[in-house]
VEXDREN-2710 file (C-alpha; in Angstrom, 1 decimal):
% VEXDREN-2710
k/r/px/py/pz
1/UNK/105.6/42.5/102.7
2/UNK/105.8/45.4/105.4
3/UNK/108.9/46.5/104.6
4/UNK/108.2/46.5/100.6
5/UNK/105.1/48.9/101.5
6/UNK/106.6/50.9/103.6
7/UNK/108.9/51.1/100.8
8/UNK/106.4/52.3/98.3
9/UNK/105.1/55.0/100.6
10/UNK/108.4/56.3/100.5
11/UNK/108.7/56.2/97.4
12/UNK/105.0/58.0/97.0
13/UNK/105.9/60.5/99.4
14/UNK/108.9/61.7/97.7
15/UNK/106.9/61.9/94.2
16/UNK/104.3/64.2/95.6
17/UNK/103.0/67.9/93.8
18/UNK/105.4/70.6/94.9
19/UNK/103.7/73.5/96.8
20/UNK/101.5/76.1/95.1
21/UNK/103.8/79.0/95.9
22/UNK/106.5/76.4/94.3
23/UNK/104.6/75.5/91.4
24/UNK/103.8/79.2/90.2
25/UNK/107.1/79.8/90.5
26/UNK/108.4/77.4/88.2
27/UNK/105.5/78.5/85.8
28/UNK/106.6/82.2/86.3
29/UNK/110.5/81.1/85.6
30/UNK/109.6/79.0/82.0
31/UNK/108.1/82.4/80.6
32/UNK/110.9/83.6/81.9
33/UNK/113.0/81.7/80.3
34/UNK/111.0/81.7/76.5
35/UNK/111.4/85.7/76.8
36/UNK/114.8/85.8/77.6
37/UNK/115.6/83.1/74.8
38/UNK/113.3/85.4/72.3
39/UNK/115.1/89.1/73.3
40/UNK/118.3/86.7/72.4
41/UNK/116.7/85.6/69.2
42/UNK/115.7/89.3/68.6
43/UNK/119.0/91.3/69.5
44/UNK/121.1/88.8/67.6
45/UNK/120.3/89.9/63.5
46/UNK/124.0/91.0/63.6
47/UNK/126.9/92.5/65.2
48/UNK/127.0/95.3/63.6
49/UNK/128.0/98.2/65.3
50/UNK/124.8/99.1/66.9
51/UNK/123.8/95.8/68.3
52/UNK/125.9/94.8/70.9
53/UNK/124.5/98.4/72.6
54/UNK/121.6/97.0/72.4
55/UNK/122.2/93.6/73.7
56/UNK/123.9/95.6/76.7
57/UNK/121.0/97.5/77.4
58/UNK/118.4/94.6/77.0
59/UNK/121.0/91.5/78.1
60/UNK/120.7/90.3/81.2
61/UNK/117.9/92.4/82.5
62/UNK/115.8/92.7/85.9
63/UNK/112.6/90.4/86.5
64/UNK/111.0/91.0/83.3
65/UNK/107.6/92.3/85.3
66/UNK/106.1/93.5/81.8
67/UNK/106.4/90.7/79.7
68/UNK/105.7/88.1/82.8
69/UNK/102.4/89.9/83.3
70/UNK/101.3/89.9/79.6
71/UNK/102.0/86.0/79.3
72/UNK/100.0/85.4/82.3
73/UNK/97.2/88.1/81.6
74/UNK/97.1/85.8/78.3
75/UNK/97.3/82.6/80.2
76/UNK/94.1/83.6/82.1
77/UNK/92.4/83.7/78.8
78/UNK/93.9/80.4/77.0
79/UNK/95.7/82.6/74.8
80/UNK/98.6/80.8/72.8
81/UNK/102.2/81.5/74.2
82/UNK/103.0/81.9/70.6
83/UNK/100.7/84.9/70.3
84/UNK/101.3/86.3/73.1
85/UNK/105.6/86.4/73.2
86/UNK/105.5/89.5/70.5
87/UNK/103.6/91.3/72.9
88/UNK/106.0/90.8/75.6
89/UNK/109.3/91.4/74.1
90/UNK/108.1/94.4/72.1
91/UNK/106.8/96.1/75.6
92/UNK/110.1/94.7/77.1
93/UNK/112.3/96.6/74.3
94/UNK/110.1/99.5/74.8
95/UNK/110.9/99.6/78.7
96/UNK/114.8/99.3/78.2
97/UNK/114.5/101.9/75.4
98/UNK/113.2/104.6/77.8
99/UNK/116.0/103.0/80.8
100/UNK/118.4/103.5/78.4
101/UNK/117.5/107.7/77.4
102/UNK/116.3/107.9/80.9
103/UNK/120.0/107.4/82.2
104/UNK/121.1/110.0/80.0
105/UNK/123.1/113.2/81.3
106/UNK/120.2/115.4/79.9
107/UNK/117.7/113.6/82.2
108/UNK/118.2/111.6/85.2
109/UNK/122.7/111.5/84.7
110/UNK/123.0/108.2/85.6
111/UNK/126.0/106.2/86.1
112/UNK/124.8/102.5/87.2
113/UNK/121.9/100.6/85.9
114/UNK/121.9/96.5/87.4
115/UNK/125.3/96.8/88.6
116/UNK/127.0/97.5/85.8
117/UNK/127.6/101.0/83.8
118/UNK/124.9/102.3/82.1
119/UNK/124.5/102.7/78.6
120/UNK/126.1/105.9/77.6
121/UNK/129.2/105.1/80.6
122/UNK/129.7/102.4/78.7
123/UNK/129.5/103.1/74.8
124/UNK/129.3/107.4/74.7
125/UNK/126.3/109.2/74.5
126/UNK/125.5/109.3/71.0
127/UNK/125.7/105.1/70.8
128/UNK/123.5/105.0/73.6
129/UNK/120.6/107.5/72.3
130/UNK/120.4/105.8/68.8
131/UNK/120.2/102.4/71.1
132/UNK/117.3/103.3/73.0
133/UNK/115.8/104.8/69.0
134/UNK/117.1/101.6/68.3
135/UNK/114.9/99.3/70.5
136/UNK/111.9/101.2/69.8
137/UNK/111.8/100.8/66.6
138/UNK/112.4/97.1/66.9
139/UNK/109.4/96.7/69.6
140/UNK/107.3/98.2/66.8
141/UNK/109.0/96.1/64.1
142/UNK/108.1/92.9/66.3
143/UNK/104.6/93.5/67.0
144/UNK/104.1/94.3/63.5
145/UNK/105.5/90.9/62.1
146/UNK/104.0/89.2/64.7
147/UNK/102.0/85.9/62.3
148/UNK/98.4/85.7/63.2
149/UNK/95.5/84.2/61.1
150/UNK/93.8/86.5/59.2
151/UNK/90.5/86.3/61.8
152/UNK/92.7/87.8/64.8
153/UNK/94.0/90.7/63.0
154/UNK/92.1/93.1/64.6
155/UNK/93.0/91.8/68.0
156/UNK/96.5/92.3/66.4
157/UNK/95.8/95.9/66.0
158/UNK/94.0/96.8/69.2
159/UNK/96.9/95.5/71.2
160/UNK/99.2/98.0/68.9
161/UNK/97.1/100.7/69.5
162/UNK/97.1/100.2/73.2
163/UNK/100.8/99.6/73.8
164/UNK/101.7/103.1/71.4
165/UNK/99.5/105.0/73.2
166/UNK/101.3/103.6/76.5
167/UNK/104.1/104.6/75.5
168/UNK/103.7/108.0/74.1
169/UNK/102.6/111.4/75.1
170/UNK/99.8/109.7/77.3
171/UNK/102.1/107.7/79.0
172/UNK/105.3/106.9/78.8
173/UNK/106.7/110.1/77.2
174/UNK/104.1/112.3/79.0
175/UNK/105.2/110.9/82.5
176/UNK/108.8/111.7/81.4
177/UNK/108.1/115.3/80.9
178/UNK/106.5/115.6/83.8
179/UNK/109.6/113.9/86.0
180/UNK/111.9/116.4/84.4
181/UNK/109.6/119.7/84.8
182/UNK/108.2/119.3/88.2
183/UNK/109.8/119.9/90.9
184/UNK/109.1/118.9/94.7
185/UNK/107.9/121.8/96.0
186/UNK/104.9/122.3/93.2
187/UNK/103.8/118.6/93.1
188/UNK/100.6/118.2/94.1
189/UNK/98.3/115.0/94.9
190/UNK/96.8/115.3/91.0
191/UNK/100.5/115.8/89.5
192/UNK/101.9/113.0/91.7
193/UNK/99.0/110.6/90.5
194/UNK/99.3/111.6/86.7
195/UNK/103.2/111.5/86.9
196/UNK/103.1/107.9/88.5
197/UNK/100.2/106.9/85.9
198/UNK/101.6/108.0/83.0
199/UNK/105.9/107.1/83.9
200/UNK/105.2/103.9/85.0
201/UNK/101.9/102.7/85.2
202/UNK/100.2/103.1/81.2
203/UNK/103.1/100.5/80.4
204/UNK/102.5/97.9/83.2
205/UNK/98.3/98.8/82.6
206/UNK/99.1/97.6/78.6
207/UNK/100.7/94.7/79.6
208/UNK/97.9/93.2/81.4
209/UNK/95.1/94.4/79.2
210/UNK/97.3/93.1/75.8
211/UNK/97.3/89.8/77.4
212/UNK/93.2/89.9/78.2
213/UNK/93.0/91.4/74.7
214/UNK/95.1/88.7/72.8
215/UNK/92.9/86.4/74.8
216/UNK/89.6/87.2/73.7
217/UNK/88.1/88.4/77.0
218/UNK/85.0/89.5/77.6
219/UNK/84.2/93.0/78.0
220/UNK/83.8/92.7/81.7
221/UNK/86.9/90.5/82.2
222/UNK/88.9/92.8/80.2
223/UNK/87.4/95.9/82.3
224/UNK/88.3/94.0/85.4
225/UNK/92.2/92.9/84.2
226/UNK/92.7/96.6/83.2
227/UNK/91.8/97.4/86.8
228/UNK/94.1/95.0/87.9
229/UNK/96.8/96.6/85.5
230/UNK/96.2/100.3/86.6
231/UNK/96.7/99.2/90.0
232/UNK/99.9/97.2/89.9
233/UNK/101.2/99.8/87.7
234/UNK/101.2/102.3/90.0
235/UNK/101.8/100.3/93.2
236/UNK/105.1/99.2/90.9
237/UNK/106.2/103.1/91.0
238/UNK/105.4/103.8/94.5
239/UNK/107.6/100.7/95.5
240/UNK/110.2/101.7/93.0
241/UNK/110.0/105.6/95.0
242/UNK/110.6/104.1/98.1
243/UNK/113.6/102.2/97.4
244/UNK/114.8/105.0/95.6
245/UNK/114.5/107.7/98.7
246/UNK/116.4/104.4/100.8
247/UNK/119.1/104.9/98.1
248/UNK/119.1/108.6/98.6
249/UNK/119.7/108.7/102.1
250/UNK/122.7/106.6/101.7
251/UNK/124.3/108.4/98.9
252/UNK/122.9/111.8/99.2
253/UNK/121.2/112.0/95.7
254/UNK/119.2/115.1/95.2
255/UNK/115.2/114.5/95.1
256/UNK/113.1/114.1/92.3
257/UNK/109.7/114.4/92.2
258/UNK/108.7/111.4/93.4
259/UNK/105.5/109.6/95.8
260/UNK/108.1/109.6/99.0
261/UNK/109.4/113.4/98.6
262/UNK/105.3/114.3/98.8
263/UNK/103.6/112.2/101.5
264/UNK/106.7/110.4/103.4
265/UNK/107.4/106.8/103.6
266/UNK/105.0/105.8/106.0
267/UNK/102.6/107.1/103.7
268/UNK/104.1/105.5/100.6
269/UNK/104.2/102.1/102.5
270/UNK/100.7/101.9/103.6
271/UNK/99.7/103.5/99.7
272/UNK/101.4/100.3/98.1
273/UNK/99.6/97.8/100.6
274/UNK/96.4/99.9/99.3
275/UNK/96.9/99.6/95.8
276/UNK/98.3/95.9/96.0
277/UNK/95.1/95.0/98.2
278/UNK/92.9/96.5/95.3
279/UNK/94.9/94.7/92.1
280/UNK/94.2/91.3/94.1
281/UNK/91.0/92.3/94.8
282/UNK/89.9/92.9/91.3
283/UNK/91.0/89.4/90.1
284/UNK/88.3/87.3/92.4
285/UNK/86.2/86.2/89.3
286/UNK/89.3/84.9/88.1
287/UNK/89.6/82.1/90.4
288/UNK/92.9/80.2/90.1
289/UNK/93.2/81.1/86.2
290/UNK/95.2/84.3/88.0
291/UNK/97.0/82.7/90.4
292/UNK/100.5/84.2/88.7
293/UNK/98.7/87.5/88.3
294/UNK/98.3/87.6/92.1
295/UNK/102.0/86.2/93.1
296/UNK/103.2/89.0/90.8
297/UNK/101.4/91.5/92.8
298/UNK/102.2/90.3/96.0
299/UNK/106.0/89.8/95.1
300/UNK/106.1/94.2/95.1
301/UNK/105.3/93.6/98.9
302/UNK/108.5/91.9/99.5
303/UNK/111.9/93.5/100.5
304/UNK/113.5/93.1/97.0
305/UNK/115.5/95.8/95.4
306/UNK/116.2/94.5/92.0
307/UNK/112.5/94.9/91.7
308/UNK/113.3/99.0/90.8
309/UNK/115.3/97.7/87.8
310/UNK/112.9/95.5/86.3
END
């Protein structure tokens, strides 16, 4: 009888809950895994001449911080996976779309984007511009189709509105003008801020506020989750500056304007503690419905470069 308990308790013991760090994980790598099968789905109509550009640009591609932080903005409101997975590949086509022109010889001249040639190194330059039009389009395309019941369509709406206006002359666009106009020696602490806000962080800030929004949130959640957002978006840009100035010193790129070039690494380092402390911070009414919110945040902390190509 002893030796058929002990038995059972070994059993028992090898059945047991894998750790929470473990568990949100494996939560974070299914969504993963359904928005890498639906960019698949998506960049697969045909193989005509354009989309296997496109599929290089999108296919394989970094972490997927966007689209992981919409999904689990949602999941902190209940909302369906189904609704939600639009939302996130649309904002994820929309990111490689501006990788794609950003790499261009007219802007940042490029040659390497995740290890492999980028875009116009690859296909010419005129392939890779009506690529990145390309994706754009599509992300837009997406959201649009996107099936909802008639009583969420202005949820539906809301969430276009706010990803457009991320990605356009008050964000996106607006902090690419400013990387290619500014240069070191005239940034200042309001430039810097608006540069990172707009680039990177109006993009990241949409992701997390779609989610709260496709999740029926309360006003005060949603105020809270955008907070969340703003923070982690620029604490993403301010990591991504630091590994980038690492990378200069190694291969003697020249600087762009960037958080590094105008308060120094220590400076930068002790900034994205700050604004990672603050994104946490804002999630404590949450509870553990943002447990993944909180891992994602904390991941920017570790020593990870492939983060900067997310």
């Amino acid at each position: 009888m002893m030796r058929q308990k002990t038995g059972m308790m070994r059993r028992t013991k090898r059945r047991r809950l894998p750790s929470e760090p473990m568990r949100i994980q494996d939560s974070l790598a299914a969504k993963k895994r359904l928005i890498e099968r639906e960019l698949e789905r998506l960049l697969s109509r045909d193989d005509s001449r354009l989309f296997p550009v496109m599929r290089y640009a999108v296919l394989p591609g970094g972490k997927r911080f966007r689209p992981l932080l919409l999904l689990s903005s949602g999941a902190c409101f209940n909302a369906a996976p189904r609704l939600l997975l639009p939302f996130g590949c649309a904002i994820e086509l929309i990111h490689n779309y501006s990788l794609v022109h950003d790499d261009l010889p007219s802007m940042d001249n490029d040659d390497f984007r995740r290890s492999k040639p980028t875009c116009h190194r690859a296909f010419g330059e005129d392939l890779a511009i009506l690529a990145g039009d390309a994706l754009l389009t599509l992300a837009f395309e997406v959201m649009a189709g996107a099936a909802f019941p008639a009583v969420a369509l202005r949820r539906k709406q809301e969430a276009i509105r706010v990803i457009s206006r991320s990605a356009g002359v008050d964000g996106l666009i607006g902090g690419q003008v400013l990387d290619i106009t500014l240069t070191p020696e005239k940034l200042t602490r309001p430039k810097i801020d608006e540069l990172i806000r707009k680039k990177t962080g109006a993009l990241i800030a949409a992701a997390v506020e779609v989610g709260a929004i496709l999740g029926r949130a309360r006003p005060a959640e949603r105020r809270d989750i955008l907070d969340y957002g703003v923070n982690i978006g620029q604490a993403f840009q301010v990591r991504d500056d630091i590994l980038d100035s690492i990378r200069k010193k190694k291969t003697g790129i020249p600087d762009r304007p960037d958080y590094v070039s105008f308060a120094g690494e220590e400076k930068a380092r002790k900034r994205l503690e700050g604004l990672v402390r603050r994104a946490v911070s804002t999630l404590e009414g949450f509870s553990s419905r943002a447990e993944e919110l909180r891992y994602l945040s904390a991941s920017l902390l570790a020593p990870d470069p492939e983060t900067a190509d997310s």
